[in-house]
N, C-alpha and C positions, 0 to 999 in steps of 0.2 A: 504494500500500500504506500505510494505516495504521498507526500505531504501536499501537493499541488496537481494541477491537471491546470496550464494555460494555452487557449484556443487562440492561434491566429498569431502571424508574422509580421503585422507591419508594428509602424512607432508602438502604439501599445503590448502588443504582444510580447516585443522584445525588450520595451525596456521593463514590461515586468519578468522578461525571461533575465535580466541582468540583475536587479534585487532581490529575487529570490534566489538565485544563485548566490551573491553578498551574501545573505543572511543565511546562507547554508539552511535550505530549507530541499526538500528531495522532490526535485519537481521535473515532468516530462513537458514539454511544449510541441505541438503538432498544429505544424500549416502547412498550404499548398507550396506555398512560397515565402519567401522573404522579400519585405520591402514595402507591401499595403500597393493601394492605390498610387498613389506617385512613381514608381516605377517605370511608368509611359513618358514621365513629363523630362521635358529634355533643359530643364533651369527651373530650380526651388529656389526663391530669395526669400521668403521667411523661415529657415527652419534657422532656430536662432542659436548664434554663435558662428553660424558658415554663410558668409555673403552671398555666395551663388552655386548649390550644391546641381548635378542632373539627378535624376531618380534612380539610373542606376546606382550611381556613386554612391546614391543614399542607402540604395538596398546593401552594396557592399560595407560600406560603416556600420550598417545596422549588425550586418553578420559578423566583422570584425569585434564587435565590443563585445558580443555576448559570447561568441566563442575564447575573449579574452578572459572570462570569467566561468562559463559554466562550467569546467574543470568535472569531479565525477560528482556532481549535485545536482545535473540538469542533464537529460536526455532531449538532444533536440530530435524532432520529426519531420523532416521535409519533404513535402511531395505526397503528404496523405490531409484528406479533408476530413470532418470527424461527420459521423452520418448520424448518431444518435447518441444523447448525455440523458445519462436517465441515475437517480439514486437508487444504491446498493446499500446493503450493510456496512457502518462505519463509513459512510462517506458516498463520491460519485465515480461511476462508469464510462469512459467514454471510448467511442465503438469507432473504427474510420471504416473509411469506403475500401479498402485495402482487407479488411477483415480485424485487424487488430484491436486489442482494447487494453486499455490502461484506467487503473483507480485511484485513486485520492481521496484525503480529505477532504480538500476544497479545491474548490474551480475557481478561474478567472477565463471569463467567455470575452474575448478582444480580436472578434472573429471578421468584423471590418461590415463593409458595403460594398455593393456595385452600383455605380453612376447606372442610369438609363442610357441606354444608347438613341441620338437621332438617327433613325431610320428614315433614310432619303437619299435617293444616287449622289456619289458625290463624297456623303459625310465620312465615309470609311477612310475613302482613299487621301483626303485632306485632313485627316487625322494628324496631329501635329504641325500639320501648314497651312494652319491658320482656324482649324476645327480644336475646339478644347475643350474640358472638362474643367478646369481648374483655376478660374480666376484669380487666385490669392496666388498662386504656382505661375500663373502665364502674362497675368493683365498687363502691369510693366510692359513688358516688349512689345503692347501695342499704343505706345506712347503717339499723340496727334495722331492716332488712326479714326479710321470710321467703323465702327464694331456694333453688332449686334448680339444682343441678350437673347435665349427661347427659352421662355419660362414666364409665367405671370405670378407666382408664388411667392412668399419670402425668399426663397432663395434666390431666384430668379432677380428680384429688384435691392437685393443687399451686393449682388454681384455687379448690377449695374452703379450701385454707387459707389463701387470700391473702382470701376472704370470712369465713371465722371472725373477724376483725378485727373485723370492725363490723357484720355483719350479725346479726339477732338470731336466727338460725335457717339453716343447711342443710341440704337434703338430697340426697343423691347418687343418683341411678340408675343402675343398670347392667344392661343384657339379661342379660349370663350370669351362668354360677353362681358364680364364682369373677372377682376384680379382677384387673386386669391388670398393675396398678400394685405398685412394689415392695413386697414386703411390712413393709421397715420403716417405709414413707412409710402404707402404708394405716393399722396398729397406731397410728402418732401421729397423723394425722389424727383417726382414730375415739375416739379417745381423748377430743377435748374434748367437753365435756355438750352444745354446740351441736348437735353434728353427728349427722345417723343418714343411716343408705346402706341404700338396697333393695336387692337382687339378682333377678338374674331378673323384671325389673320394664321396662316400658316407654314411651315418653311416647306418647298416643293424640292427643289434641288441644289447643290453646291454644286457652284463653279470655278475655274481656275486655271490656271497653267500648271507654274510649279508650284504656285500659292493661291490661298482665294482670292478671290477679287468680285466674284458677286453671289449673292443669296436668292434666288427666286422664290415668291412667295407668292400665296392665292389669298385674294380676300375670298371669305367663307360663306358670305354672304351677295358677293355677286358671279364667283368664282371665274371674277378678272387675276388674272397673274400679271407679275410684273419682276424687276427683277432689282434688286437694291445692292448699289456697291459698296463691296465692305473689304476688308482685309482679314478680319476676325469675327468669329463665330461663336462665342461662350455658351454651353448647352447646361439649362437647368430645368432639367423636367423629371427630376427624383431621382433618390438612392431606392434601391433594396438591398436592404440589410441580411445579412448570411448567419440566422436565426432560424432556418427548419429545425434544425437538430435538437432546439432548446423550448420550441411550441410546445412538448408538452409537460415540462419542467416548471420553469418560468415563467412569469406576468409577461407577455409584449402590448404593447398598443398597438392601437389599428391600424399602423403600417408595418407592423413585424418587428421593430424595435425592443430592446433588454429596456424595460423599465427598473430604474435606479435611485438610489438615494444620492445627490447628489454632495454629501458629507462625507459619505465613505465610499461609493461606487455599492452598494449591495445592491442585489435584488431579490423579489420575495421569498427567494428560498432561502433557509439557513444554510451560509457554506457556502454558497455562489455569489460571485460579485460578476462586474462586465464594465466595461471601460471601453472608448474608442468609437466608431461609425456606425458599430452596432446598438448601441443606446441610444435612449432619448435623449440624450444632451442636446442644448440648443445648438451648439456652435461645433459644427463637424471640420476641424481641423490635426493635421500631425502634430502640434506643440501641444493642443487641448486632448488629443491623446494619449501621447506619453504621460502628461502631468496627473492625468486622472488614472489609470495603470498605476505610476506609482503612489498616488493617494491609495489605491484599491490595494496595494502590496503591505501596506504598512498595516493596511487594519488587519488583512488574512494575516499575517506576521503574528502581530497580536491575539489575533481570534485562537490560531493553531498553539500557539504558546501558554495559554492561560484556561486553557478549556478543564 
């Protein structure tokens, strides 16, 4: 029996795969991979302490540090996803797609998200050339461009006001009639002279050479197309959070999310905590996931020590 069971490779995962290693605690950690979501992005400028990391280089430091440390206190697992956590005696089970299973006292679930992908010719293949996911990861580089947001949501309009900064132009889509987003973030958003937001509007196709250079889009309502020039493309039309395994364990909310305490990262089970993209936390960032990982590491720390 392990003292730990931690799900998932990126910032979260690892850096609680790093202090629980520290604290000499006997923990396994199982992800597909190393690195999280950022991985794709070819320039992080906030991960802080490094002024311009790529997401490989990320993934590689992430793997450097914790292989600096796990020494024989941490089993790491790569290359297996866990397919089912379910409570056993003394503790939890966790099963991979590979067939394998390992036990613990306690779990730490930091098993991350997946962006939505835009579906529409084009988006795949301009992927990184000028198609993005990652606003706080890419915006920067479209300094005095003309960029467009897809999303009418909070995400969608906090992304465009992290682009009102420097870019010389946004515009926001949205399929329906009405934002989703709160209405006093839409009212200040729309407010700066930058900014205009369609409604009822939808992206039809990416174009480009070896970069974008325009968006075709159909109003929904007269279904005129037209074609709007951009250079950038920010896509915010949802995560899905990588929580099957834990539906029938844990509390999620209505989008699948590890519902949390956000004092210690618990969640409603005794022994289970969750940290990272797969919880409700407001703000889905790698700083805000590491930091909350290692909140979640200190309490198991404690919980395992004093029981």
């Amino acid at each position: 029996m392990n003292d730990l069971i931690i799900i998932g490779g990126g910032p979260a995962g690892i850096a609680a795969g790093v202090y629980a290693a520290r604290k000499h605690l006997k923990s396994v950690l199982i992800a597909e991979e190393i690195g999280g979501q950022s991985t794709v992005s070819e320039g992080i400028q906030n991960w802080i302490g490094t002024v311009n990391i790529s997401g490989a280089d990320l993934a590689k430091s992430l793997k450097e540090h914790l292989e600096a440390y796990k020494a024989d206190k941490l089993e790491s697992v790569i290359g297996e996803r866990v397919a089912k956590l379910e409570k056993v005696d003394g503790g939890f089970k966790a099963t991979t797609t590979g067939g394998k299973s390992f036990e613990a006292t306690a779990v730490l679930i930091a098993s991350g998200a997946a962006r939505r992908r835009l579906e529409v010719p084009g988006a795949d293949a301009f992927e990184h050339k000028g198609v993005t996911y990652c606003a706080s990861c890419d915006g920067p580089l479209f300094a005095d461009q003309d960029v467009v947001v897809i999303g009418g949501g909070n995400a969608g309009f906090e992304t465009a006001a992290q682009l009102l900064a420097y870019a010389k132009s946004v515009t926001l889509l949205h399929r329906r009639h009405s934002f989703k987003a709160d209405a006093i973030t839409v009212e200040k958003v729309l407010a700066n002279p930058k900014m205009t937001a369609l409604l009822h509007t939808a992206p039809v196709e990416v174009k480009g050479e070896k970069f974008v250079n325009a968006l075709v889009i159909e109003d929904l309502d007269t279904k005129e197309q037209r074609e709007l020039a951009t250079t950038g493309i920010f896509v915010e039309v949802g995560v899905m959070p990588n929580t099957d395994f834990a539906k029938e364990l844990v509390k999620l909310d209505e989008v699948g999310r590890v519902v949390t305490d956000p004092k210690n990262q618990h969640t409603s089970v005794e022994g289970v905590w969750a940290a990272g993209d797969c919880t409700d936390e407001l703000y889905h960032q790698n700083n805000i996931a590491a930091g909350d990982a290692v909140k979640a590491l200190e309490d198991i720390y404690q919980w395992i020590k004093t029981r």
